[in-house]
C-alpha positions as CSV (number, residue, x, y, z in Angstrom):
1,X,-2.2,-5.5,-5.9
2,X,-0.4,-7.9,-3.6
3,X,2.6,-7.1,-1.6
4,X,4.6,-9.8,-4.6
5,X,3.6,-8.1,-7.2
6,X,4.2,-4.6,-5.4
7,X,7.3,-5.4,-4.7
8,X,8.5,-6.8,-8.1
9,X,6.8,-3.6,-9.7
10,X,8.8,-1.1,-7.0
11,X,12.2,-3.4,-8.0
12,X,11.6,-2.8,-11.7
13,X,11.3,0.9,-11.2
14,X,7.1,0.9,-11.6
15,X,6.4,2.6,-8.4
16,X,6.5,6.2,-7.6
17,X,5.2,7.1,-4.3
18,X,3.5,5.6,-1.5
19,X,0.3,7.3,0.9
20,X,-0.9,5.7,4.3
21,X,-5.0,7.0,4.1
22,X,-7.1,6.0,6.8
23,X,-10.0,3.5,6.5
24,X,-12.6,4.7,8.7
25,X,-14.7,1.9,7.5
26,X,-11.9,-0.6,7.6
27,X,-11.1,-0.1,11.5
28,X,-7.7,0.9,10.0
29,X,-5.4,1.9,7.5
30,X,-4.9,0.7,3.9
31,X,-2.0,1.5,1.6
32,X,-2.1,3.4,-1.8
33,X,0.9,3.5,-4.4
34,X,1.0,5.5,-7.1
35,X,2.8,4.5,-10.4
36,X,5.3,5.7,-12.7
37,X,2.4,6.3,-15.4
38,X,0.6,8.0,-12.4
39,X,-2.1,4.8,-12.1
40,X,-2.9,4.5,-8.4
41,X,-3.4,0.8,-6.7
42,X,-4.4,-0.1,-3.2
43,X,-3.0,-2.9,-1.6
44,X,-4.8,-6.0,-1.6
45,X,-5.1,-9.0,0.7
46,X,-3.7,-12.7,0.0
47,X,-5.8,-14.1,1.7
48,X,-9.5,-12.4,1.1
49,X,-10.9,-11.7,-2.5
50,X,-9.0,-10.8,-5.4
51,X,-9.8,-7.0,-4.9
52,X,-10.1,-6.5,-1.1
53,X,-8.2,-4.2,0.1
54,X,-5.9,-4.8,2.9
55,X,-6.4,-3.3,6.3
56,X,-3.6,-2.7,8.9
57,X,-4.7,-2.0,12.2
58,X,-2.0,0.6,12.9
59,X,0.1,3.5,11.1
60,X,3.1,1.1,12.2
61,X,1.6,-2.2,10.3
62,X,1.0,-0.4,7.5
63,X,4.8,1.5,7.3
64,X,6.4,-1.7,8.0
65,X,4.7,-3.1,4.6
66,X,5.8,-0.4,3.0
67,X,9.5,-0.7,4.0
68,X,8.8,-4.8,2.7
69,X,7.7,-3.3,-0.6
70,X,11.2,-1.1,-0.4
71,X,10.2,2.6,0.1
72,X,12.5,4.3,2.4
73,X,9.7,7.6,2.8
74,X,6.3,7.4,2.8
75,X,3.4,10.1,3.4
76,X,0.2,9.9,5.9
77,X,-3.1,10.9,4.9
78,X,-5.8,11.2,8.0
79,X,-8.5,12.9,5.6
């Protein structure tokens, strides 16, 4: 999902919870929300394919998107 549609979804009361995982593979981090009805979604980029996910090259990058979707905590996976 996009940050848009994230965010509408967080606004609406859809989103529950919110993991930074590191992307080995990815040179990076990607973002995983979790939903009310427990349905997990990475976030995807706007600008690659429909289902890419979106990389952030640091822990900070990836928070700061977080904050734009409108979490105030978050949790950090490095498994």
């Amino acid at each position: 999902m996009e940050l848009k549609e994230l965010k509408v979804l967080f606004d609406n009361g859809g989103l529950k919870t919110v993991t930074i995982k590191r992307a080995p593979l990815m040179n990076g981090y990607i973002l995983i929300v979790k939903t009310v009805n427990k349905n997990v979604h990475v976030m995807t980029s706007q600008r690659e394919e429909s289902n890419t996910p979106r990389a952030f090259k640091t822990i900070d990058a990836a928070a700061a998107n977080a904050q734009k979707i409108g979490f105030k905590k978050i949790s950090i996976d490095f498994t």
